[in-house]
Phi, psi and omega in degrees: 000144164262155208292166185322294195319322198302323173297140169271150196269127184268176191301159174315328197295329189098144201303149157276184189288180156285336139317330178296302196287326177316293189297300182332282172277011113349311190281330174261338183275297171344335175277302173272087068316294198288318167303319158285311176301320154295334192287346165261338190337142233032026180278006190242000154270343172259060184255353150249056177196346167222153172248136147355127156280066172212025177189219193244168192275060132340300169347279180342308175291297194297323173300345182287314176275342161300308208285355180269324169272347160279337176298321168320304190296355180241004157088026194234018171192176189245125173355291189258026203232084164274162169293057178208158197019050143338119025239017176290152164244147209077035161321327168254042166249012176285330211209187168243138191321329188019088159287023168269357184289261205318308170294325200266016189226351174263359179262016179239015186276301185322317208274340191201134156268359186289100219271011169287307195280358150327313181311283206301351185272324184282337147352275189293345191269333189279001165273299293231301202297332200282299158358273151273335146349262191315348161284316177249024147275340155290327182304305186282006156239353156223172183305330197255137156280000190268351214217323131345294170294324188275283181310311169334295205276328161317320183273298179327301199226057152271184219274359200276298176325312173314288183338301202277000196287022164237036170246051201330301195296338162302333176269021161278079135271322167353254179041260198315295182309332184293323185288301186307306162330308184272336182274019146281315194291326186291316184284002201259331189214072173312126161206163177306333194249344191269356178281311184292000177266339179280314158342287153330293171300353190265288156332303189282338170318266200292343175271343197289318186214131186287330193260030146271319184286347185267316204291316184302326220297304173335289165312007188237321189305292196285322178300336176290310199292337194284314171319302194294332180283309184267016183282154178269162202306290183305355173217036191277350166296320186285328179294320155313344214260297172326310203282307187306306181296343173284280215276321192289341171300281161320313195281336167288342164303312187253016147329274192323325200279329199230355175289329182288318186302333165298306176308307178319315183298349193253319179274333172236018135072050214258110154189126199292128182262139181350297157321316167284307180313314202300324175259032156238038153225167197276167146207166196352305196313334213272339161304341179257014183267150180217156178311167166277349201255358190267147179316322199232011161222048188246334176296302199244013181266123190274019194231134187237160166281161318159188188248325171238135191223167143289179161203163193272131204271327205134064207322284199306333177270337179290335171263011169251335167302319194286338166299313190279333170289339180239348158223053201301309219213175175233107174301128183297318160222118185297329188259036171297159161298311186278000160289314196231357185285270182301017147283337198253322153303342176260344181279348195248323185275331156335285153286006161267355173261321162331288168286346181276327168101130189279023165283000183261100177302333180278340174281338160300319188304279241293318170328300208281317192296309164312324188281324195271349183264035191238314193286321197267344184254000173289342160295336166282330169280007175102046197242154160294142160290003152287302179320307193297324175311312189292317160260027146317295204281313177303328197264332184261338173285357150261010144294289216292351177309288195303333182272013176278338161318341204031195190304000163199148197275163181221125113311318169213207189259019150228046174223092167293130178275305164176228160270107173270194211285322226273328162347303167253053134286314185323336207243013156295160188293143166084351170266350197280003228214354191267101155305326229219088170275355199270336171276011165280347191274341167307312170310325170278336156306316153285354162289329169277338167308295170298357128300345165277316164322315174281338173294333182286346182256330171311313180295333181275351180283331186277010172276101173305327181236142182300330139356261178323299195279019143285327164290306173321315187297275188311326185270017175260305168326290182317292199311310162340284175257016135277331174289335185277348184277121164267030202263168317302105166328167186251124136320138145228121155289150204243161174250155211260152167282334166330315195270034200292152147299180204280327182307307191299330165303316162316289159343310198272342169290004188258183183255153142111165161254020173326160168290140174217157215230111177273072185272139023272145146307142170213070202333302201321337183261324178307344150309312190292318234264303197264315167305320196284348198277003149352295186292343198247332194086347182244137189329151186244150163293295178288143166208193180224121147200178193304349152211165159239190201249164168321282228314311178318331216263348185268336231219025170267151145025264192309326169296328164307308164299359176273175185268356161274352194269338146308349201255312153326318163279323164309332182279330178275343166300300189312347185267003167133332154353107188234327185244105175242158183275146159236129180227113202283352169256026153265005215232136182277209212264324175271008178253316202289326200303315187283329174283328191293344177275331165311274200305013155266351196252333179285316203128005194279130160224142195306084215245017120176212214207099164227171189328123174110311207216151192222124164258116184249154176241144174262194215242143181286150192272143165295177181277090181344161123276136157336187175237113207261215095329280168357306169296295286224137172228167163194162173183168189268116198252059174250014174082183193294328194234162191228125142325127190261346182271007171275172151277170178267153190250129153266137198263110135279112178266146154266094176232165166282152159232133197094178188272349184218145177195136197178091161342102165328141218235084139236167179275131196223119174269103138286168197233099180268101180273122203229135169253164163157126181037082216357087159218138167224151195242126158221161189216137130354115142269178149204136176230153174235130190286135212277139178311011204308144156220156218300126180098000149259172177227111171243135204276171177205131172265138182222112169302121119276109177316091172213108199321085180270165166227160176316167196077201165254100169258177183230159200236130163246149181246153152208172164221131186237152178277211208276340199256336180112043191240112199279126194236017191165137152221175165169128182300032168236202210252175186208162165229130183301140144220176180221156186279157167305163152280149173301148176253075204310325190286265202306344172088011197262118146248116192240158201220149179330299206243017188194151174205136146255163174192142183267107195265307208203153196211127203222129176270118143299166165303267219289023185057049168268163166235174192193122184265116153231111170276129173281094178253121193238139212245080192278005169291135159322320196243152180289164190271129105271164197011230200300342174263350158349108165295151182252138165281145170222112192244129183270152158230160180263134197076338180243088165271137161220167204235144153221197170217181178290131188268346188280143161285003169186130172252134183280167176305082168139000199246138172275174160213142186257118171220131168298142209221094193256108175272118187281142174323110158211200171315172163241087190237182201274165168273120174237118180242156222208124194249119169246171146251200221284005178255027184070012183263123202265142168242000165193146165211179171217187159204146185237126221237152207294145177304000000 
């Protein structure tokens, strides 16, 4: 049987009707209703003309993706295929999908079609909603409703949630908490209608927002196990049956939702570099930061948040989370071992972070295992479920801190600590692709809000009269959510579509829907830009999201200037491009000269004018071709001889045949097949198919694993499509070699034709490091032109390329390069000789002084 704590208690008054209850929580939501519209003030008097002053206008964007997903929702677009960067398709795996946009805007569809103010009502219902969410998962593990209420407003409007309010989709955590309420009501009472609320909820958890949902998994990982650790004895098949079959349900519901973000992530080869990841993540300093503008710490705290920050969790809640952590409950026998033992374990890991420094990423591990084995194994030490919760809850708020640090610890933003936990978090599946660690800090924030809620129901559980504890209760409430009110918030008006230029109306006045394209790219313009084309309907090439697509990448600034960029605006015509905007009081004088020559070399011609802005139209575009056999070339791009400890690289080319070309605009998986010595290798492509029109080529490298041995062998090739259709082949013979073993005394690794060697490793005064490298040319024949090798030298977390400055080496002759390294950690250097096809032929490493 399971012991008493496991039940949760009701209240002293005794359970109400189901009327009762109805009116209860009515009553409490009404309440953070009424608690967020003051803790935002005056945003709930602007709500279709301002935003929070506290980022740049994201509003803008999320209206963009609401009016795209109610058109999905009337059946007149495809999930993913937003109208942005035209002509790609699954454009809207650049950002997230967030369907909370959609929950939180359809119960205001009756009252307003206006989709700013949609945002903004779904804005405020997601304080609304976390709020109670977090109430009534506090409820259901302690006695007091006050202790509910107090975390609800901990979790609702602590600072990190301001910071973030012009991130609609960052603020679906509401969700999750509603799934924990029900999977505690499901292992407690399996039923059938209480599996189908988890079913749901698990779809809306993880569908409200894709990157909450990537951020939660941790947090998911362990609360399940902690379900499965408590299920009670006497009904633990079914509930297992339940819980498992429940949850397992919701994740095939969201297939369709995360399957285009895999697939993309595979086509354009999505993985966040070390350097990037580092400035969207927090450090240590940023726990004491607050907004500028809150009352009682924005005057005199000189530490602001970050553009992704940490944010200061809260005096009064951090000292009522430490109640709920050493004193959740009142025990029968206080001197169980498992009553004080990880208290007393934490204290120890405490002072060992002390002497030790918190950059020791193993001391986050070894914590966060302790805290959680204290959580999923405390009813055999005698531990209560609010005890067992709490610490539950302390193991996931000392993951996401650290793992809010990203890929290296800050104390502040240049006093580097060390390595941190999100480094190896990075290289999990699906995490390499997490821009932003610093938005992981909500989690720690909502594990100490519910750890303050239990500490306020521990103190009121030892309090006798109901008085007293209505006072205590309310003066916790209070004290909460006067340190946390940021009110009156700062206003930015945002513009409106009334205030659209004049072109876009034009635009919506024309027959047809073509595309249309907006020069010079500017981000800076691109929100207004995407919102205002709201009026005209029609795709756009250019946007802003969390990557962008080729097509955006052609038609930027720098790109305009290449000498492809006629071939390239020409190729978007044939994919459908009927408008491009030009704004000419953006462009000095010899860059307008050069977009009017593209477009005009495209097929464009200038049909009208208004200050400022020149609207060109192109010429209709032919009938795409289909995607054929025909296109397709391959061949084995290692040159005569291969390294067998490599994979092998295979060249797929994609050129047009005929006079018009343009690919069908799906996403299409190949299949690249390697033969040899009756053994077969296959690797993927997946492409999402490229614009080409006659005299282009787009090349692609595809790695095939594949096991060789010295010597000369011969390799057949093909590429077959989604069907087994063979779409290129080809034959011949290649000669194997293989590398030396390393050469520890000398550092050396050698290869038939190359040699390195690191002679010396040296810091500057401004913290470059500089490498001097031997690179020796062990070939018969001299390295010249075009097989020249390029040096490429790694830091771990930093990369930059350089090339060989001699034009040529001769057989047997060295060269001496200087290796110039950016300030960074000091870990080893790995430098590398590829040649121009990118296949490395010798390398070394100069390992930290």
């Amino acid at each position: 049987m399971a012991g008493a704590a496991d039940t949760p208690i009701p209240s002293p008054a005794g359970p109400p009707g189901r009327w009762g209850t109805l009116a209860r929580e009515g009553a409490v939501l009404l309440l953070f209703a009424g608690l967020t519209v003051a803790m935002t003030w005056p945003f709930a008097a602007h709500l279709s003309t301002h935003t929070v002053d506290v980022g740049v206008d994201d509003p803008l964007l999320c209206a963009r993706m609401l009016n795209h997903q109610l058109a999905w929702l009337a059946g007149q677009r495809r999930l993913f295929d937003l109208d942005l960067f035209f002509p790609h398709p699954n454009a809207f795996t650049t950002t997230d999908v967030s369907l909370g946009f959609l929950y939180g805007a359809l119960p205001f569809l009756p009252f307003t079609q206006d989709r700013l103010t949609l945002v903004n009502l779904g804005t405020l219902l997601s304080f609304t909603l976390t709020g109670h969410g977090t109430f009534l998962l506090v409820r259901r593990l302690a006695r007091h409703p006050a202790g509910g209420l107090v975390a609800g407003a901990a979790a609702a409007f602590c600072l990190w949630r301001i910071h973030q309010f012009d991130h609609w989709h960052v603020l679906q955590t509401q969700w999750w908490v509603y799934l924990a309420v029900a999977l505690l009501a499901l292992r407690d009472r399996p039923t059938p209608g209480r599996a189908l609320l988890v079913t749901v909820l698990t779809f809306a958890a993880f569908s409200a927002s894709v990157s909450v949902g990537i951020y939660s998994v941790t947090l998911s990982l362990m609360f399940g196990l902690y379900l499965l650790a408590t299920l009670p004895r006497e009904s633990w098949r079914r509930g297992l049956l339940l819980l498992v079959g429940a949850v397992a349900l919701g994740g095939l519901l969201l297939v369709p939702v995360y399957t285009p973000y895999l697939l993309q992530a595979k086509v354009y080869d999505v993985q966040r570099r070390v350097i990037d990841i580092q400035g969207y993540s927090g450090n240590v300093e940023q726990l004491k930061a607050a907004p500028a503008f809150h009352p009682l710490y924005g005057a005199a705290n000189p530490i602001r948040p970050g553009g992704e920050s940490l944010t200061f969790l809260g005096g009064s809640v951090l000292v009522l989370a430490l109640g709920g952590l050493v004193f959740p409950e009142r025990e029968r026998k206080a001197l169980r071992v498992g009553t004080w033992l990880p208290s007393l374990l934490l204290l120890g890991g405490a002072s060992l972070l002390v002497r030790l420094g918190i950059e020791r990423r193993e001391f986050a591990v070894a914590a966060v295992l302790v805290l959680l084995a204290a959580a999923l194994g405390g009813r055999r030490l005698g531990m209560g479920e609010t005890r067992r919760v709490a610490w539950l809850f302390a193991s996931v708020a000392v993951f996401y801190f650290f793992a809010s640090l990203g890929p290296e610890v800050y104390w502040r933003d240049h006093q580097r600590a060390g390595p941190g936990l999100w480094a190896w978090l990075m290289k999990l599946p699906g995490h390499g692709t997490v821009r932003t660690p610093a938005r992981f800090h909500f989690f720690t924030s909502l594990a100490v809000a519910l750890l303050a809620g239990l500490g306020v129901s521990a103190v009121l559980d030892r309090v006798t009269s109901r008085g007293v504890r209505g006072v205590l209760g309310a003066l916790a409430l209070g004290g909460v959510l006067i340190e946390l009110n940021c009110a009156p918030l700062p206003l930015r008006r945002m513009m409106t579509l009334a205030q659209a230029p004049a072109y876009y109306t034009w635009l919506a006045r024309q027959p047809g829907k073509g595309a249309v394209v907006e020069l010079p790219v500017i981000e800076s313009r691109e929100r207004y830009r995407m919102f205002f084309a709201l009026i005209h309907g029609r795709p756009s090439v250019d946007a802003e999201s969390g990557f962008t697509l080729p097509a955006c990448e052609w038609v930027r600034p720098a790109n305009m200037m290449k000498d492809e960029a006629m071939a390239r605006m020409e190729a978007l015509r044939w994919a459908g491009l009927e408008y491009a905007v030009l704004h000419s009081d953006e462009l000095d004088p010899l860059a307008g000269i050069r977009y009017r020559q593209v477009l005009k070399g495209a097929g464009a011609s200038l049909v009208q004018r208004w200050p400022g802005v020149e609207l060109w139209r192109f010429a209709s575009p032919g009938v795409p071709l289909a995607f054929q056999p025909e296109n397709v070339r391959a061949n084995v791009s290692t040159g005569p001889a291969w390294n067998a400890l490599q994979p092998l690289p295979v060249r797929v080319d994609l050129a047009p045949r005929g006079d018009a070309a343009v690919f069908e605009q799906e996403v299409r998986r190949l299949t690249v097949i390697v033969e040899h010595e009756g053994r077969t290798s296959r690797a993927p492509l997946y492409l999402s198919p490229p614009l080409l029109i006659p005299s282009q080529v787009d090349a692609h490298r595809v790695d095939v694993p594949v096991a060789l041995k010295a010597g000369t062998t011969r390799l057949s090739l093909r590429v077959e499509d989604e069907r087994g259709q063979v779409l290129a082949s080809a034959e011949g013979g290649l000669l194997v070699t293989t590398h030396a073993q390393w050469n520890q005394k000398e550092r050396t690794l050698r290869m038939g034709d190359c040699e390195l060697q690191v002679l010396s490793r040296t810091r500057t005064p401004s913290g470059e490091t500089r490498l001097l490298v031997r690179a020796g040319n062990r070939a018969p024949e001299a390295w010249a032109g075009a097989s020249l090798p390029r040096l490429r030298w790694t830091v771990v977390g930093r990369d930059s390329t350089g090339s060989l400055s001699s034009p040529a080496l001769a057989a047997g002759e060295d060269v001496w390069l200087t290796v110039k390294v950016p300030a960074g950690p000091e870990d080893a250097i790995r430098v590398r000789l590829d040649d121009p096809n990118g296949t490395e032929h010798c390398a070394t490493v100069s390992e930290a002084p």
